[in-house]
KEKE-3310 file (N, C-alpha, C; in steps of 0.2 Angstrom, whole numbers, plus 5000, padded with zeros to 4 digits):
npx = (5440:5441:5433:5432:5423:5418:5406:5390:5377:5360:5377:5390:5397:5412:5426:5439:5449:5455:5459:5475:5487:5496:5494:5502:5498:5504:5514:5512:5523:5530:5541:5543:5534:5525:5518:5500:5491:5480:5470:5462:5442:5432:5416:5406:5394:5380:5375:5363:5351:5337:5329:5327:5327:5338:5351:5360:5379:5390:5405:5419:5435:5448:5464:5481:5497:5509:5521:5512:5501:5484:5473:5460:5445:5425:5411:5394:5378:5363:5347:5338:5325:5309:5306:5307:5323:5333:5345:5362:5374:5390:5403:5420:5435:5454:5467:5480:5497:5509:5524:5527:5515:5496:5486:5470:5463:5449:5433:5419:5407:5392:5377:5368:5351:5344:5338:5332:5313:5313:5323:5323:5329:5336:5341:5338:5325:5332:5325:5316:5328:5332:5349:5363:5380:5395:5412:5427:5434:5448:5463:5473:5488:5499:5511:5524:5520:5512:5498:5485:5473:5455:5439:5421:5407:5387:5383:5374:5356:5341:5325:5312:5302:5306:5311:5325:5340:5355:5371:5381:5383:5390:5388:5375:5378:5387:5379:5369:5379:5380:5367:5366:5378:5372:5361:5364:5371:5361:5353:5362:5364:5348:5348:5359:5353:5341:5346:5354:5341:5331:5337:5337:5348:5360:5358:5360:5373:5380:5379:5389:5400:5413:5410:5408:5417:5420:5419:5410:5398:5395:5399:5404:5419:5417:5406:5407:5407:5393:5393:5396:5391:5377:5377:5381:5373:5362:5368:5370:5354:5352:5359:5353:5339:5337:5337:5325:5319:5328:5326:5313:5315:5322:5316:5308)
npy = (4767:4772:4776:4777:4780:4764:4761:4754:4749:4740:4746:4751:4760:4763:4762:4758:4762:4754:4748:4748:4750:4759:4756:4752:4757:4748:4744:4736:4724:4716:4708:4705:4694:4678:4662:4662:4661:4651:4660:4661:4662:4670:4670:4682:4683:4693:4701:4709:4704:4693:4680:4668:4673:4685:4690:4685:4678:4672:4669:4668:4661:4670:4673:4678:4683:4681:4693:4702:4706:4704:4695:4701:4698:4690:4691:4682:4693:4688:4691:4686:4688:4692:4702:4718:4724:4740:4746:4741:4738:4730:4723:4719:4715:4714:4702:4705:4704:4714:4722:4713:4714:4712:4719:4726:4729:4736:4739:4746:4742:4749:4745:4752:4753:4762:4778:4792:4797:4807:4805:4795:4781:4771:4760:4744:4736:4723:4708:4697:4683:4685:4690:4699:4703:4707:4716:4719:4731:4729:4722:4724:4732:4728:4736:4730:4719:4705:4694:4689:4682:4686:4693:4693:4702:4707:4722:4732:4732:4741:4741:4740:4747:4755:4750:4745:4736:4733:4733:4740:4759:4762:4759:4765:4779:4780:4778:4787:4796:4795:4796:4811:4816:4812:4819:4831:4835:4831:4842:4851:4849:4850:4864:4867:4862:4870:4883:4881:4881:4870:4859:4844:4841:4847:4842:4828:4830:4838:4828:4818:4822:4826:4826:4840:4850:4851:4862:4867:4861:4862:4853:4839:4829:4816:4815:4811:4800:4798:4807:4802:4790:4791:4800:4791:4781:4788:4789:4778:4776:4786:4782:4768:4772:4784:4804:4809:4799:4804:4816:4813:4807:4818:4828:4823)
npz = (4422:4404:4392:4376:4361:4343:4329:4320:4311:4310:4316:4321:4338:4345:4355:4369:4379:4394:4411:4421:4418:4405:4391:4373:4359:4347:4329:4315:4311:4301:4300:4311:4311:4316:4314:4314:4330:4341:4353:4369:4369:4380:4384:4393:4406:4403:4414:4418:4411:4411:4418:4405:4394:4383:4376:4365:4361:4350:4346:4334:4334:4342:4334:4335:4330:4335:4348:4348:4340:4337:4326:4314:4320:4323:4331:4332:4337:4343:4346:4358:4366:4367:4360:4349:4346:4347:4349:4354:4366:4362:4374:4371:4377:4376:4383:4391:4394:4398:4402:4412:4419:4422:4409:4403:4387:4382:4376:4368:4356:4348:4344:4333:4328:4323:4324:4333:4335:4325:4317:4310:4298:4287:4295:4302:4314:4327:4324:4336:4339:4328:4319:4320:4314:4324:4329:4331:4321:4314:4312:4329:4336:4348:4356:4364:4371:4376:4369:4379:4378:4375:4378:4378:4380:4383:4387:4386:4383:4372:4369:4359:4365:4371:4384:4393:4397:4405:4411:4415:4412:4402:4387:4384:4386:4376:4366:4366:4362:4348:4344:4346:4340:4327:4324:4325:4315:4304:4306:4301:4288:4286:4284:4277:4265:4263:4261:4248:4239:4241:4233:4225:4219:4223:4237:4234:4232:4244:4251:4247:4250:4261:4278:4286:4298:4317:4320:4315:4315:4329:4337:4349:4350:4353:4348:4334:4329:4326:4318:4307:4305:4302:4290:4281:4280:4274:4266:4259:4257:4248:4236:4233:4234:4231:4228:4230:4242:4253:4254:4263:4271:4278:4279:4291)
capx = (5439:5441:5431:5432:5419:5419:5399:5390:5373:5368:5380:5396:5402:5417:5434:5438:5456:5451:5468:5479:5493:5496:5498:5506:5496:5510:5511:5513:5530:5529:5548:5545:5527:5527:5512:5494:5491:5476:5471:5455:5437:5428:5408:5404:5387:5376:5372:5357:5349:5331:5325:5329:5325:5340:5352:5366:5384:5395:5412:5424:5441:5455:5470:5486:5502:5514:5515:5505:5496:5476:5468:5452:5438:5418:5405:5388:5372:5357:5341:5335:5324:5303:5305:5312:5330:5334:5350:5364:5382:5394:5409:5427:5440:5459:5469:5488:5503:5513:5529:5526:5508:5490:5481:5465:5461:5443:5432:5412:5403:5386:5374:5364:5348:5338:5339:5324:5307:5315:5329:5321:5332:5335:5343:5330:5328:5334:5317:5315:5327:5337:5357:5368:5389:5398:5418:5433:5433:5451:5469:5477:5493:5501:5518:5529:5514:5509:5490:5484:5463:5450:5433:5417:5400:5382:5384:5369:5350:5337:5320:5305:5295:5310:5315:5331:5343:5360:5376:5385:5379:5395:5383:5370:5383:5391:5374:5367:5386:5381:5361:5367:5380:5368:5357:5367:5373:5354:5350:5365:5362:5343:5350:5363:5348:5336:5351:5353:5334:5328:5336:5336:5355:5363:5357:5367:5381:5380:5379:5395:5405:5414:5408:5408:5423:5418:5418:5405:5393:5396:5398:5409:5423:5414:5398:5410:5402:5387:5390:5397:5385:5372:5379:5384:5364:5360:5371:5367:5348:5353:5362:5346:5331:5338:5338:5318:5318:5332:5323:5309:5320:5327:5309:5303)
capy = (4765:4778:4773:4781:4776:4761:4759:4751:4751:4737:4751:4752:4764:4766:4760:4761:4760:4752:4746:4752:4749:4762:4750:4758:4754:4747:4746:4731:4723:4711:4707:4699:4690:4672:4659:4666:4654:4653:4662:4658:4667:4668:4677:4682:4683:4695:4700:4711:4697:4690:4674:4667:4680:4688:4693:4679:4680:4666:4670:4663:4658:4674:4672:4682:4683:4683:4692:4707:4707:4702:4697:4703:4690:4691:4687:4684:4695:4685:4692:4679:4690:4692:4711:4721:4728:4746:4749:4735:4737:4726:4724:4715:4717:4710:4703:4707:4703:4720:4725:4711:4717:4711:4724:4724:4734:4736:4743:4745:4743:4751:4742:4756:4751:4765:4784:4793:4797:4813:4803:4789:4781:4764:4754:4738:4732:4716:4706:4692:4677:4689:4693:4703:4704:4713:4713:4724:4736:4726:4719:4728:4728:4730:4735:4727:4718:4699:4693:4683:4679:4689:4692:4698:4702:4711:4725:4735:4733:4746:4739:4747:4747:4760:4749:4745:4733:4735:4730:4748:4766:4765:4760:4770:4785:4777:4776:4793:4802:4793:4800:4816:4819:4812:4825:4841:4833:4832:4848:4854:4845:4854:4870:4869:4862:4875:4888:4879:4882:4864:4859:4838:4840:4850:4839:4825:4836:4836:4818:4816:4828:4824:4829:4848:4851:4849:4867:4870:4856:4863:4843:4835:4824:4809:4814:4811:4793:4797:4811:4800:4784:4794:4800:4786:4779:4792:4789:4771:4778:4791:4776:4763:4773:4792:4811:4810:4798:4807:4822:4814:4806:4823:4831:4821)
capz = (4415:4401:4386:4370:4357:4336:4327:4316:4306:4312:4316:4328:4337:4352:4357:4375:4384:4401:4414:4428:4414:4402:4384:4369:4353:4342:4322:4314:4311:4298:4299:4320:4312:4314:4312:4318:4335:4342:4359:4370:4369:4384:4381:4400:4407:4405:4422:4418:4409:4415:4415:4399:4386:4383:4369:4366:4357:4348:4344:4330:4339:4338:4331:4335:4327:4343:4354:4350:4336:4336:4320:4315:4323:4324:4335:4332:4342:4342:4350:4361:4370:4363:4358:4345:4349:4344:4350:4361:4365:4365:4375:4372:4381:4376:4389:4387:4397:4396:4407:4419:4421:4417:4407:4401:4383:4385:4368:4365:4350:4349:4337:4333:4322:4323:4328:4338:4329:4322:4314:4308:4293:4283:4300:4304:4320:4327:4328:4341:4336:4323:4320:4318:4315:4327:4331:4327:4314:4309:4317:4335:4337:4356:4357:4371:4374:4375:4372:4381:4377:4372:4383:4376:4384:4381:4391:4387:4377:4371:4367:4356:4369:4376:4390:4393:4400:4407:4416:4415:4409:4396:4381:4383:4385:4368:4361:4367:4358:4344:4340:4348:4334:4320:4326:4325:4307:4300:4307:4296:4280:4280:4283:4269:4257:4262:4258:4242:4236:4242:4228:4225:4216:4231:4243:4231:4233:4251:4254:4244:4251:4268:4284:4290:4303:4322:4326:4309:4318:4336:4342:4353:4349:4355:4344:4328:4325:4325:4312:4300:4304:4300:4283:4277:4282:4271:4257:4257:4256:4242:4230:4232:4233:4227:4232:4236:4251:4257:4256:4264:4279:4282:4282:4297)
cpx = (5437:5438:5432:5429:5421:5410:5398:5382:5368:5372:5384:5398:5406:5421:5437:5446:5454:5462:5471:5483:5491:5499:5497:5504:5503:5508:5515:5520:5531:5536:5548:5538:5532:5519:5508:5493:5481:5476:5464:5451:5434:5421:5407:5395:5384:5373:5364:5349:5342:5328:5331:5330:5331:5344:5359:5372:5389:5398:5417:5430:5445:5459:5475:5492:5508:5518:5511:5500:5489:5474:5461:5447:5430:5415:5398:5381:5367:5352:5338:5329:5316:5302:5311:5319:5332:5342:5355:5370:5385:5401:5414:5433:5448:5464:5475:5491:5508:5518:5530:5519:5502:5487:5476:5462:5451:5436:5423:5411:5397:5382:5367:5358:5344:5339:5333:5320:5309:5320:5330:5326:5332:5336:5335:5333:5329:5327:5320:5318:5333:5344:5360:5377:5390:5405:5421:5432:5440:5457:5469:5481:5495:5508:5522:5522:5514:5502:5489:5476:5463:5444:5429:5410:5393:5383:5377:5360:5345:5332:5316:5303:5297:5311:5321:5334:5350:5365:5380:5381:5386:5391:5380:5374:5385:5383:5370:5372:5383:5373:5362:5373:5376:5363:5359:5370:5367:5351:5356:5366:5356:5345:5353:5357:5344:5342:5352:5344:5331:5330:5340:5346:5362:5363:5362:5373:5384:5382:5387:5400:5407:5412:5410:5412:5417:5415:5412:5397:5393:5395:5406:5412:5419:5407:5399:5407:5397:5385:5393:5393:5380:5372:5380:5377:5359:5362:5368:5360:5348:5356:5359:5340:5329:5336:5330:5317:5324:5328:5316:5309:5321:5321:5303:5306)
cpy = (4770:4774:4781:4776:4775:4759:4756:4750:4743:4741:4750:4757:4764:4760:4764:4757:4757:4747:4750:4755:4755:4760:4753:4754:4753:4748:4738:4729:4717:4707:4701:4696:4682:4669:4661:4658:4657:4657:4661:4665:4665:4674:4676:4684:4690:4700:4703:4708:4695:4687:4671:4670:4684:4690:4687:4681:4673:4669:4665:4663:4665:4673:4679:4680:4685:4687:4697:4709:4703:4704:4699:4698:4696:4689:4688:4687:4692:4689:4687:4683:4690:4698:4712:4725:4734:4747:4740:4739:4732:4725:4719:4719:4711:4711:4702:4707:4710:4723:4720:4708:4712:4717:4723:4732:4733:4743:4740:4747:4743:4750:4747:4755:4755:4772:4787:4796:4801:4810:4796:4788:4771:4757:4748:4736:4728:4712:4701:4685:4681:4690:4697:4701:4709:4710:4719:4726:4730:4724:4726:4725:4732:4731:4734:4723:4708:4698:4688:4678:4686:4686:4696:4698:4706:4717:4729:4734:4739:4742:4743:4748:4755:4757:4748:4738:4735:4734:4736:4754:4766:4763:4763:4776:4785:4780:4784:4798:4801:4797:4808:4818:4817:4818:4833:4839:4833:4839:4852:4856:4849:4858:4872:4867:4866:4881:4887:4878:4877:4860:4852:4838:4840:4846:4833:4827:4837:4831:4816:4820:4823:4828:4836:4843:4851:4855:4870:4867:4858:4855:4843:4830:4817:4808:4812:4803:4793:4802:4805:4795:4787:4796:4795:4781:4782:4791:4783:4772:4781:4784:4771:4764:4782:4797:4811:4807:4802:4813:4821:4814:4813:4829:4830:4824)
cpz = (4411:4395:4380:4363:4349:4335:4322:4314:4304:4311:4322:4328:4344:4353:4363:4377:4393:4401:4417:4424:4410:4396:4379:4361:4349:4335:4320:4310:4307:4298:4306:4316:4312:4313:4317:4323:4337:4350:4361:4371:4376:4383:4389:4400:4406:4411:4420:4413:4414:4412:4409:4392:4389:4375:4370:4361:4355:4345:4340:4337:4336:4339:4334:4332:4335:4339:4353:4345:4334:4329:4321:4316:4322:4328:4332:4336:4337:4348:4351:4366:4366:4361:4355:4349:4345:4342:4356:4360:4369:4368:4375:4372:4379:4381:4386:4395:4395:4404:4413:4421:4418:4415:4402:4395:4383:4378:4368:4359:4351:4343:4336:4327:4320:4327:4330:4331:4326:4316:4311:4300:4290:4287:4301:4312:4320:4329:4331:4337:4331:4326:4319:4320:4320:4329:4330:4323:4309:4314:4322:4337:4346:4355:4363:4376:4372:4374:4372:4382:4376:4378:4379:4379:4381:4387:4391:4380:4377:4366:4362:4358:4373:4383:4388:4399:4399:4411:4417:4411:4404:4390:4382:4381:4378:4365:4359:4361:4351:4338:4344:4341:4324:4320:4323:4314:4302:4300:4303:4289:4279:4280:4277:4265:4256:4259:4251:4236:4234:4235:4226:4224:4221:4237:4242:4235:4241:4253:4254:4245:4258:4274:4285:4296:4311:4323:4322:4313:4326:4340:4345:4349:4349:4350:4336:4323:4322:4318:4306:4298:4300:4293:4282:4278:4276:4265:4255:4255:4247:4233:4229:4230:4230:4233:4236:4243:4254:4259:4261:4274:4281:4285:4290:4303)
residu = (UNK:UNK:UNK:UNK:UNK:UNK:UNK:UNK:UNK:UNK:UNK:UNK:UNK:UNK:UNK:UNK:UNK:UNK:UNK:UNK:UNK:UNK:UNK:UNK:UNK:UNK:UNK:UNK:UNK:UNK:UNK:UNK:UNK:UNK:UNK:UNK:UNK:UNK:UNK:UNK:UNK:UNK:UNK:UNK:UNK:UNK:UNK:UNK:UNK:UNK:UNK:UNK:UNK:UNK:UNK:UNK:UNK:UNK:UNK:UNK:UNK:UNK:UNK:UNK:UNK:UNK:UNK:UNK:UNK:UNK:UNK:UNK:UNK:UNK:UNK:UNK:UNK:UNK:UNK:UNK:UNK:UNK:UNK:UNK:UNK:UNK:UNK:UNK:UNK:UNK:UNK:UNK:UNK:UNK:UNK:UNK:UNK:UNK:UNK:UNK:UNK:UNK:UNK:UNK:UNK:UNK:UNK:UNK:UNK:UNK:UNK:UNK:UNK:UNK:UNK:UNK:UNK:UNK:UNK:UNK:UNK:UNK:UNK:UNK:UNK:UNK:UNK:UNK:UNK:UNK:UNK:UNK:UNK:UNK:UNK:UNK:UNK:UNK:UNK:UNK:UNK:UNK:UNK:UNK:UNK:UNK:UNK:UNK:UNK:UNK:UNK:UNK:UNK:UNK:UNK:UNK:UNK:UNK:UNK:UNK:UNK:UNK:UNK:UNK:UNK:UNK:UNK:UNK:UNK:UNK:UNK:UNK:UNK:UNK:UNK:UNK:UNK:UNK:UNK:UNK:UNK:UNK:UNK:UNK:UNK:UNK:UNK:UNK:UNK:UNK:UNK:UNK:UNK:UNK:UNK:UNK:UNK:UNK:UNK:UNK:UNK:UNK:UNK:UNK:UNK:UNK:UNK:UNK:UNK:UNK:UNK:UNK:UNK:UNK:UNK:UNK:UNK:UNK:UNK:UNK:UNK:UNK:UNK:UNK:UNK:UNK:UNK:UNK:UNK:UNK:UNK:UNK:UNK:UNK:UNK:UNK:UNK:UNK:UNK:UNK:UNK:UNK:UNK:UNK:UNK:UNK:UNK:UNK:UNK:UNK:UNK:UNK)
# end
């Protein structure tokens, strides 16, 4: 199973190919659409779940446009669990009929609320009983593909306390790319503002510019989430409460 990581702030991040099959992302074809049908959700268990304290998910109904195009749906994460939640991801898988075949598309999203002490920013975390949105960013379409359900799971949590739960090491890895590219992105933002003579305006100017190139940030492909979650954490911060808490956030 090859993943590749989608985030979110409340934060998503990662989209993951998973399947034998090798299925051929299409492009929408409004000419073959006909009426959106419904398709069935199924939420799987948890496994790494204890007791009753856990984290729960309820799903709208998704919609397809036969055969291969998946409307944009939601599910809701609730913490069921009696401790703060930093970090979950959650996994849905769309099951497709292609060539014959079952194949199974397979995509985490990393609800990221919170980066480590250094990287502390405006995310809240999920208290005990609290929600969050989480779902597709927006349609996927399949070319030569049928679909046939939707499956969505809790795959991994991350407490305050820094424990953890888990059913697989693919979110944390998701979640890890994710404060591992916000990291190398903060540490380049002070540099450019100390270069610029600490100067409230420039740091503006920064925020509002697009991300610095990979090889300027020396990050990995997969850390590319976490540089933009984090800007865009930071813009959000700069548009509400201004240039000073940014400069206060980037001081810590």
């Amino acid at each position: 199973m090859n993943f590749r990581a989608a985030i979110s702030t409340g934060f998503f991040a990662g989209a993951a190919l998973a399947g034998v099959t090798v299925i051929q992302l299409g492009t929408n074809n409004a000419a073959n659409q006909t009426e959106p049908t419904e398709v069935p959700v199924v939420v799987k268990p948890f496994r790494a779940a204890k007791g009753e304290l856990t984290a729960a998910l309820r799903c709208d109904t998704p919609y397809v446009i036969p055969p291969g195009t998946l409307q944009k749906f939601s599910c809701t994460f609730k913490n069921g669990t009696n401790k703060e939640i930093v970090a979950a991801a959650i996994e849905y898988s769309v099951i497709l009929e292609s060539d014959g075949k079952r194949v199974t598309d397979t995509r985490v999203h990393a609800l990221v609320t919170s980066f480590d002490k250094n990287l502390s920013g405006p995310g809240k975390l999920i208290p005990p009983g609290g929600e969050s949105i989480v779902g597709p960013p927006g349609p996927m379409f399949y070319a030569n593909s049928v679909i046939k359900g939707v499956e969505v799971k809790v795959d991994y949590l991350e407490f305050v306390d820094n424990t953890t739960l888990a059913d697989s090491d693919n979110g944390s890895k998701i979640i890890a790319n994710v404060r591992a590219g916000a990291a190398k992105y903060k540490s380049w933002l002070v540099r450019k503002y100390k270069e610029a003579g600490e100067s409230l305006e420039a740091l503006s100017a920064l925020l509002r510019e697009d991300p610095p190139g990979a090889s300027e940030l020396h990050r990995d492909a997969v850390e590319e989430d976490g540089v933009r979650a984090y800007r865009t954490l930071l813009r959000r911060v700069l548009e509400t409460q201004g240039a000073e808490e940014v400069r206060r956030i980037l001081s810590k």
